[in-house]
C-alpha positions as CSV (number, residue, x, y, z in Angstrom):
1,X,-116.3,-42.5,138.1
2,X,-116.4,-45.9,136.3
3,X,-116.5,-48.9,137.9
4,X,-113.8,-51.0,139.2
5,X,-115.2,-54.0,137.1
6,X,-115.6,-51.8,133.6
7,X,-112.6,-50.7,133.8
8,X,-111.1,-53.8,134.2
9,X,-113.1,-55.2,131.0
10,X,-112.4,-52.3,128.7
11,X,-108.6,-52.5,130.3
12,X,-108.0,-55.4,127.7
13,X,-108.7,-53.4,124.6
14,X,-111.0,-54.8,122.4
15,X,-111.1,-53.2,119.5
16,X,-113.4,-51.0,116.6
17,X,-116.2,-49.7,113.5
18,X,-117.4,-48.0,110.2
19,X,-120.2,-49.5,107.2
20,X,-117.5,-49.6,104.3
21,X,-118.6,-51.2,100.9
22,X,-117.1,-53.8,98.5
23,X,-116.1,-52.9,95.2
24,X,-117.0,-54.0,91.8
25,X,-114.0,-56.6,91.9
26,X,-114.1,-58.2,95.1
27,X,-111.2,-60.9,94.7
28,X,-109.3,-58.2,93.9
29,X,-110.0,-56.1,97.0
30,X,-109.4,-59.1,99.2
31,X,-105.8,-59.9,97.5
32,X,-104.7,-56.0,97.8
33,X,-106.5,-55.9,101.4
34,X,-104.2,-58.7,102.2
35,X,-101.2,-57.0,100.7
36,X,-101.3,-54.0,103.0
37,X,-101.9,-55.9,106.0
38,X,-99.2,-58.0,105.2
39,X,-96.9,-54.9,104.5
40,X,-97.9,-53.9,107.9
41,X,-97.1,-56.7,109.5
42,X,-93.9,-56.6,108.2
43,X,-93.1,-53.4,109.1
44,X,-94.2,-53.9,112.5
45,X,-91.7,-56.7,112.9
46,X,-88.8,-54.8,111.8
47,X,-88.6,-52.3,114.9
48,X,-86.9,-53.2,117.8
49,X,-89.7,-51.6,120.0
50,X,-92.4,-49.6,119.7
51,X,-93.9,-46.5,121.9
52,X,-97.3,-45.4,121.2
53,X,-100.1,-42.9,122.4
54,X,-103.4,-43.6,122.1
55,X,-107.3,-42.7,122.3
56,X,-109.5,-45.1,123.2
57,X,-113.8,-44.5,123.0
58,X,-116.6,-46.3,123.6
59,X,-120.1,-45.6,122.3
60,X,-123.3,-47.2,122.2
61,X,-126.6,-44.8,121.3
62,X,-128.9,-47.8,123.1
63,X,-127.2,-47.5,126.3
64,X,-126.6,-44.0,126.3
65,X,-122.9,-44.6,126.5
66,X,-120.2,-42.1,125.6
67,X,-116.9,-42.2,127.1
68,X,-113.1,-41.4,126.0
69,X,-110.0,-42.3,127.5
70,X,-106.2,-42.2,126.8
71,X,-102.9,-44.1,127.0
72,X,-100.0,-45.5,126.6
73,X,-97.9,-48.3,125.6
74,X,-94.5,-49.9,125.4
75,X,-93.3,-52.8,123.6
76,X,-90.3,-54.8,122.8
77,X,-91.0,-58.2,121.1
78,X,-93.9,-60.0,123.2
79,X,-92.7,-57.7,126.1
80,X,-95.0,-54.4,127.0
81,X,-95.6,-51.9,129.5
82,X,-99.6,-50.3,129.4
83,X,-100.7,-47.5,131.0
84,X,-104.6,-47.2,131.0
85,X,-108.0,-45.9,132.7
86,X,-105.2,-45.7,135.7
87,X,-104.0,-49.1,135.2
88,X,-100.6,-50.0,134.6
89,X,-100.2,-53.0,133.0
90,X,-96.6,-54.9,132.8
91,X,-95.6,-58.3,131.0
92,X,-92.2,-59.3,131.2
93,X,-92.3,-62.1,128.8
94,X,-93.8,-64.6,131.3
95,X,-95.9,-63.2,134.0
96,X,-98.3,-60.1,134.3
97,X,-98.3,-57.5,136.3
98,X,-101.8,-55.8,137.0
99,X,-101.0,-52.7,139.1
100,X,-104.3,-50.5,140.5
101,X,-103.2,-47.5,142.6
102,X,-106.5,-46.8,143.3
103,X,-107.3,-50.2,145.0
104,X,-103.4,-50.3,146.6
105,X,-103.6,-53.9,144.4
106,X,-101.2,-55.9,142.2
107,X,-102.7,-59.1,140.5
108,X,-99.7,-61.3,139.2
109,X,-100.3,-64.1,136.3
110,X,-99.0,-65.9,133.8
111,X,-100.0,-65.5,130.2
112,X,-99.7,-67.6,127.2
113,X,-98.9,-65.4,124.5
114,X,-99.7,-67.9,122.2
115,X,-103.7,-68.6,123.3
116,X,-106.0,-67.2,120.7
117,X,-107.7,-65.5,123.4
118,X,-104.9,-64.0,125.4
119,X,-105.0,-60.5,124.9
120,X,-102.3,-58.5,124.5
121,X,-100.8,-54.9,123.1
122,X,-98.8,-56.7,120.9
123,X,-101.8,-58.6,119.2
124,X,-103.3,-55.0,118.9
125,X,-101.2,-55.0,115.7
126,X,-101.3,-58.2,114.3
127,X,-104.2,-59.6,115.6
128,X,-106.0,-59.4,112.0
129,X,-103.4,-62.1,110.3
130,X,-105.4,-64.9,110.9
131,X,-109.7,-65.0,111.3
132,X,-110.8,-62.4,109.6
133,X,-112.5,-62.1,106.0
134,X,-110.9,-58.8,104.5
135,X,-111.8,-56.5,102.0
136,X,-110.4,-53.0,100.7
137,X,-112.4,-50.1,102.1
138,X,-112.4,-46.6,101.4
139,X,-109.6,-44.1,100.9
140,X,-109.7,-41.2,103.2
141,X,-107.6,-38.0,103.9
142,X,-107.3,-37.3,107.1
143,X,-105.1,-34.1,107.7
144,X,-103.1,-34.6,105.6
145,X,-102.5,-37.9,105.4
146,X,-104.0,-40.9,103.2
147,X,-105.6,-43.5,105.5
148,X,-106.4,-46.8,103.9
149,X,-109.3,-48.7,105.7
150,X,-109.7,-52.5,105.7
151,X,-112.7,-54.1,106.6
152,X,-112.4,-57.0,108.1
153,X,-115.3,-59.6,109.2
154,X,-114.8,-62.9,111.5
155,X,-114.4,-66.0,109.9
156,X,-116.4,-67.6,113.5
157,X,-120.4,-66.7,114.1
158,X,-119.4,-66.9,117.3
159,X,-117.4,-64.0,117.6
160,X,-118.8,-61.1,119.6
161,X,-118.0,-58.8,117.1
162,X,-120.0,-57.8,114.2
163,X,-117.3,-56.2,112.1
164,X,-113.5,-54.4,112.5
165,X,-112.2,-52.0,110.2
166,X,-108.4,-51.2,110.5
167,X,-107.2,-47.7,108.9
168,X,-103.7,-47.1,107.6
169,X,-101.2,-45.1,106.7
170,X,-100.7,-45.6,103.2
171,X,-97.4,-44.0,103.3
172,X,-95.6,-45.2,106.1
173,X,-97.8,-48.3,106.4
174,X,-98.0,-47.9,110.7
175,X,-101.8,-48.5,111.9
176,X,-103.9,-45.3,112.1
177,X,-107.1,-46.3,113.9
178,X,-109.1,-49.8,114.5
179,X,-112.8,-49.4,114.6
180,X,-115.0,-52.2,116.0
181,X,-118.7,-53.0,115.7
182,X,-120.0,-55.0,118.3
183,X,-123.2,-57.5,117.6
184,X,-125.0,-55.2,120.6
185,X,-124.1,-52.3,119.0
186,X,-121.3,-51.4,121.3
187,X,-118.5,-49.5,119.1
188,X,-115.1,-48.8,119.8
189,X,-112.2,-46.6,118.3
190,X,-108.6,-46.7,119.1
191,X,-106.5,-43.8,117.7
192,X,-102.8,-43.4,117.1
193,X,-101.7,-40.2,118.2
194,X,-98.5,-41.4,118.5
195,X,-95.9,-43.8,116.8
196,X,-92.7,-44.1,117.8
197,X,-90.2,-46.3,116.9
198,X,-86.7,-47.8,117.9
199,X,-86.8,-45.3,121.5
200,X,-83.6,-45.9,124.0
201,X,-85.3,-48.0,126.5
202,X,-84.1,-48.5,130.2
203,X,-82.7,-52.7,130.6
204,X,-85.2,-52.6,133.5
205,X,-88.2,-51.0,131.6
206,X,-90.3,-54.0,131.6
207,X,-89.2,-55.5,135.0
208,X,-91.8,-55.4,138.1
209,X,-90.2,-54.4,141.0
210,X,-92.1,-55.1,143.8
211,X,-90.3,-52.6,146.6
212,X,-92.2,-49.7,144.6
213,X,-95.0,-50.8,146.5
214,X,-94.7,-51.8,149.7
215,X,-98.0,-51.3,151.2
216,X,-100.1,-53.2,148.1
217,X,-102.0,-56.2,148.4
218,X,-100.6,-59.2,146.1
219,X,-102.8,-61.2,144.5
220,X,-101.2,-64.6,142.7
221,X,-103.4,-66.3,140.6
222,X,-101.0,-69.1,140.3
């Protein structure tokens, strides 16, 4: 069983790795790098929400570390629902909702969506507009379908990680995988199993309701 405290820290979903090379032409690389992540963005942007399912691994060979977990998540503009490690996770625009059945505990916060280190589903897919050093990596084809890596490097030495690389879909431009190298050697993949797009959503699908459970302990950070 992990740890209450690991799950909590790999409950925010830092993200992933691979050693891709430059090319010959490197400005080049960079401008069409930034092209598809800028497609991407914009395609994000265009859906009213998104539902995805996910795999989520750690590794590091030094620490004998090996673990795999799965989940979920729903989002509607900065709004999200995320199921993971037996989490459930629910922002409603202005406060989050922490919710641990196996501790019979709800932690209730406020976020600022708009703190660089505040992190959220929603940045999962965007988060590589701004800070990052990019560069075209390789092509791949993974069944059947032509994934497009992107390696991108933080702009700030201080970053705890070493290098991410972001694979997508070159034909419907939705994010495949995000690979991260940490300086430790800690790597982590998220994969896409599932994208789905514009679902029918309940008007209440993103509101906490409290009665659910009435024998949980509250905890208000503020």
């Amino acid at each position: 069983m992990i740890p209450h405290t690991q799950k909590r820290i790999k409950f925010k979903l830092l993200f992933i790795p691979f050693l891709l090379l430059f090319g010959f032409s490197i400005q080049a690389q960079d401008k069409k790098a930034k092209d598809l992540l800028n497609e991407v963005t914009s395609k994000i942007k265009s859906y009213d929400n998104i539902v995805i399912d996910f795999k989520y691994s750690l590794n590091n060979t030094k620490e004998n570390i090996n673990q795999d977990s799965k989940g979920n998540v729903t989002m509607k503009g900065n709004q999200y629902v995320l199921n993971f490690m037996g989490i459930t996770k629910i922002f409603d625009g202005k406060k989050s909702y922490t919710i641990v059945p196996e501790d019979e505990e709800i932690t209730i916060s406020t976020i600022n969506e708009n703190e660089d280190d505040a992190i959220t589903p929603s940045k999962m897919l965007t988060f590589f507009n701004s800070g990052y050093k990019c560069a075209m990596g390789v092509l791949q084809n993974i069944k059947g379908r032509k994934i497009q890596y992107i390696k991108l490097v933080p702009l700030s030495t201080k970053d705890k990680q070493k290098e991410i690389v972001l694979g997508v879909d070159v034909q419907n431009k939705h994010i495949y995988n995000l690979i991260e190298m940490g300086k430790k050697g800690t790597k982590t993949t998220l994969t896409v199993n599932s994208f789905k797009t514009n679902q029918p959503l309940s008007k209440n699908q993103f509101t906490f309701t409290q009665s659910k459970y009435p024998n949980y302990y509250i905890n208000k950070l503020d």
